[in-house]
Structure formats: C-alpha cells, structure tokens
N, C-alpha and C positions, 0 to 999 in steps of 0.2 A: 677368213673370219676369225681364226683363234689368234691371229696376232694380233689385229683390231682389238678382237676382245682384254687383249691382255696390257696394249695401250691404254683404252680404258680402266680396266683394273689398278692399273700402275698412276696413272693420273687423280682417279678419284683416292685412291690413296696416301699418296702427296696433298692433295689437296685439304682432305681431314685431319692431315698432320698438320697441314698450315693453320689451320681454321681453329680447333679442337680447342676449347678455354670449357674448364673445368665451371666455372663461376657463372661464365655469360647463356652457357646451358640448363641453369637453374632458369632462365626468365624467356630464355628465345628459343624457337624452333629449328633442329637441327637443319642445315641449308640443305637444297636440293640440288642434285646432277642431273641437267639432261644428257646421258649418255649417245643418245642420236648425234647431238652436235658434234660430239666427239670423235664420232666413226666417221661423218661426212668432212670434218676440218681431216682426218686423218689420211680419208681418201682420196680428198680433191690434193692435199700436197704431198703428198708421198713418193711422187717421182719428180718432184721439185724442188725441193728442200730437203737436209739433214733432219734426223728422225729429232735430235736435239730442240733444235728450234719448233718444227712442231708442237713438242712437248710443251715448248715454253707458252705457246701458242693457245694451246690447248689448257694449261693449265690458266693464263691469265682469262682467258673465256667464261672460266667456271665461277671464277673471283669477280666477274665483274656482271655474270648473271644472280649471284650470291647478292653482292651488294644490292643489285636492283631489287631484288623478289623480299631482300632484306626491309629496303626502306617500302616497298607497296605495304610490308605488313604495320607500318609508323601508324596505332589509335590515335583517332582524332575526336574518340568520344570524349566527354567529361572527366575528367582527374578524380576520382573518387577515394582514393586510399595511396598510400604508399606502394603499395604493390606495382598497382598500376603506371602511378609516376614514373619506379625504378626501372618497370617492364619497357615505357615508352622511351626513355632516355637512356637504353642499354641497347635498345632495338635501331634507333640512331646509330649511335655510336660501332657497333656491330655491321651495321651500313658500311659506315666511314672506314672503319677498319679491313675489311672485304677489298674495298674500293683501295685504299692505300696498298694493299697488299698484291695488288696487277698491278700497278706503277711500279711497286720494287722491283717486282720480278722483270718486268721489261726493260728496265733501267739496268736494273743488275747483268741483265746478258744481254745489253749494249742494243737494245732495240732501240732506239728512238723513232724511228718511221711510224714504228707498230703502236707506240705510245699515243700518239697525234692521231691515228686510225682508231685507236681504242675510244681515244676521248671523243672524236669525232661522232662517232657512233653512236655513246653515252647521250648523249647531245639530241641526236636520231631518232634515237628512241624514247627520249623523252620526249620530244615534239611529237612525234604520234601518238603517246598517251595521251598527252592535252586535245588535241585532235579526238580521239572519243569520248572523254571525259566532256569536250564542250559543246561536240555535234549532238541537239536532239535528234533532226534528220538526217541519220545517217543513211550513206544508200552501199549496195555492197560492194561496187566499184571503189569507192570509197574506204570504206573498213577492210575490205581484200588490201588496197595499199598500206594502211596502219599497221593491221596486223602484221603482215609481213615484215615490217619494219620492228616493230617489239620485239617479234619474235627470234629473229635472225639476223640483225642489224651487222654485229660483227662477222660474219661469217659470208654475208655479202660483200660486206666492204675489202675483207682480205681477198675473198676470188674477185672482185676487182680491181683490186689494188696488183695480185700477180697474171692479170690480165686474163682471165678465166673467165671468162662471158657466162659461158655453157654453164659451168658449175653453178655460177650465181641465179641465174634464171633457175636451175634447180632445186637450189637452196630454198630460194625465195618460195614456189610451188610446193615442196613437202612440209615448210613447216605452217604454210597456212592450213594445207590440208589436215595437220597432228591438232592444230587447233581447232579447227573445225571437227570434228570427230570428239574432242575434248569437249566443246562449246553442247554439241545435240546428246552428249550424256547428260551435261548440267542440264538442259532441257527437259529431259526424263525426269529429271528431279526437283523439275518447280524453277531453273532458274532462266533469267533472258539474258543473254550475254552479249556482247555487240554485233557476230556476225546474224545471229538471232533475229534481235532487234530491226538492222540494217535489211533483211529478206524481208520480212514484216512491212517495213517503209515500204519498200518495190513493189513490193506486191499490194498495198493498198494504195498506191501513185501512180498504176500501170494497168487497173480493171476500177471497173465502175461498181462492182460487187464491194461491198463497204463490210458485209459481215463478217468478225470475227473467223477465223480457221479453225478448225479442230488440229485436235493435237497429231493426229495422223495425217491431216495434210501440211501442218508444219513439218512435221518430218519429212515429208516426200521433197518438198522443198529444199530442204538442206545432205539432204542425201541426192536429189540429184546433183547438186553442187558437188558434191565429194565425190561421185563417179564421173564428172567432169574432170575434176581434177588430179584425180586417179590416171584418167587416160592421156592426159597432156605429159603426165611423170612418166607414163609408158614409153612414150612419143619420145620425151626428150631423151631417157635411158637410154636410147637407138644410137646417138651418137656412139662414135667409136673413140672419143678421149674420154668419156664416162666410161665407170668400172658395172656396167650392165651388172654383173650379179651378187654385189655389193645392194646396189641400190636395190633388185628386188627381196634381195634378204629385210631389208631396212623396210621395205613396203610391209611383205608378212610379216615384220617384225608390230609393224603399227595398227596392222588389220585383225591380229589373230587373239587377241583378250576376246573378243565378242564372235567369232567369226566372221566378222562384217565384211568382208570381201565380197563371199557371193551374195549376201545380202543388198547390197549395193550394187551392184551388177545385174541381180532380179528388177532389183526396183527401176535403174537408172535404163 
C-alpha cells in the first residue's frame, strides 16, 4: 500500500502542476481526484505494464474526469452580472482546457490506441448522463448500468481493452457501490439522486402498496443493495489474478468514514 500510496501522491501532484492557473482559480473550484481510481488503474496494471505508462495512464484519467466534473458545473441559470458571465465562460474553457490537456499527454508519449479509448469513453459517459437526465422511470437495473458507466467508463474500457475481464467486472461493481453509499448520504440530507429515485420506481411498480416510504424504509432499501453489492466484491476479490488485499483495503477504505460495514451487514 505505501507504494500505491506514493503513486498517488506523485500523480495528483503532477497533476496540480498541470492544472494550477493562478487567475482561473479566482472563479472555479479547485478539481477533484478520485484517489480510488488511482490505486485500482495501478493495480489491475502493474504486472502488465511499465510503471511509466501507467503513470501516463493514470494522469490522463484525472484530466479527463477534471474536465467532465469541470463542464457538469457550466450555470445554466440566467446571466445576471458580469461575475457570473466570467464565472460561466471560464468554467467552459477550464473544461476544454482539462480536456486538451489528456490529448497532449497521450499524444506526447506516443499513445495513440489510448487516445481513441479515452475519447471513446468521453462519448460513454456522456450517453449515460443523457440516459438519466431524460429517463423519468428509471428502474435500478437501469441506473446500475448508467451509473457504472459515468462513473468508471475509462477504467473499464482500459481492463478491457488489456483483456482483463476480472478487473472490469470489478471496477464496474465498486464504483457503483462508492456511489451508492455517496447517493444515501445525500438522502440523509434531503436529496433524491438517481439510484434513489430508480429503487423508489421498483418498489412502487412491484407492490400494490402505493404509500409513500418512510425515510427508514428507504434506507433499508438501499442498504440492502449496498450489502449486495459488498458481497459480490467479496466474491469476485476470490479470484487469484485479483490482488485480494488491495481490494479489501479499498473496501475499508470506503466503509470506514461512517463505520458502515457492520452497519450494513446488521441490516442486509
């Protein structure tokens, strides 16, 4: 783990050097790393690949979830003052710039395959946000596959693009699960999000009971989904080309803000 660790350290580091505009930081919010992604792109290739490429790997990842997380923040309210104008036409631009910035770098260290996978993906995951943005009935069959794809598009596509079946089924599994877990806090706090939503549909499409849930039986709902899915990641950790104690560091790693492990395991 302290080398992971220090891949990551060494990555998001690079990467705020890439990014870092003294100016564009007066109006936008500094980008975020999902450090997860990181450990799992480092894990699945790391007896596959030069640590180099990796790197390259890993860094274009961050620049092209930067861009995206960039442009979801593009206001679409009304134009009210200058501020606002400069805020939303910097916030673009900062998009694009993001976005240009994984092209170089995969261009520049003679990826081209990875370029065509990157952009493909971009593509990917955009299709699946339209997908929740236009389904009012979503069902969770449904939003499980979207999500999935938002959330991990690139990191699918590379374990299958180096023929890594295993890893990708994995991939695809923890990070629905990270959103889910993400999604029932915003619930705690008044919000509906889509796999939220999508249970909600099922469950009023699948009983003849039409009344409203209380907030404790929404939860149970989506908690047992998450100790679902908790044990399928157990399951599949079992493989012996998976790095078992990798993956359940990354589990505690996702469980242990709230201690929801055992909590979920009571309930589920």
């Amino acid at each position: 783990m302290n080398e992971f660790n220090e891949i990551v350290n060494e990555c998001k580091q690079k990467f705020f050097s890439l990014t870092e505009h003294t100016f564009l930081q007066k109006y936008i919010q500094k980008p975020m790393i999902d450090e997860d992604k990181l450990r799992f792109l480092y894990a699945m290739l790391s007896e596959h690949l030069p640590a180099k490429d990796i790197k390259d790997f890993a860094l274009a990842s961050t620049l092209v979830d930067a861009a995206l997380d960039t442009h979801e923040k593009v206001s679409l309210n009304k134009i009210n003052s200058d501020y606002v104008k400069k805020n939303r036409q910097l916030t673009v631009l900062a998009g694009d710039y993001f976005s240009s910035l994984y092209y170089y770098l995969l261009a520049n260290a003679g990826q081209i395959s990875m370029i065509r996978l990157f952009s493909l993906s971009i593509q990917e995951i955009n299709e699946h946000k339209m997908n929740i943005y236009q389904d009012e009935n979503l069902t969770f069959e449904g939003v499980q596959r979207d999500i999935s794809s938002i959330e991990s598009a690139i990191l699918q596509n590379i374990a299958e693009h180096f023929k890594l079946s295993i890893w990708k089924q994995l991939i695809s599994e923890f990070f629905f699960l990270k959103r889910m877990i993400f999604e029932r806090s915003q619930w705690l706090e008044g919000r509906k999000l889509p796999i939220i939503r999508a249970l909600l549909n099922d469950h009023k499409n699948s009983t003849p009971d039409r009344r409203n849930l209380t907030k404790d039986e929404v939860l149970t709902l989506i908690d047992r989904k998450i100790y679902q899915s908790k044990e399928r990641i157990e399951k599949i950790s079992e493989d012996p080309i998976l790095k078992h104690d990798v993956i359940m560091k990354q589990m505690e790693r996702l469980f242990s803000p709230l201690n929801y492990s055992e909590k979920v395991a009571e309930e589920g």
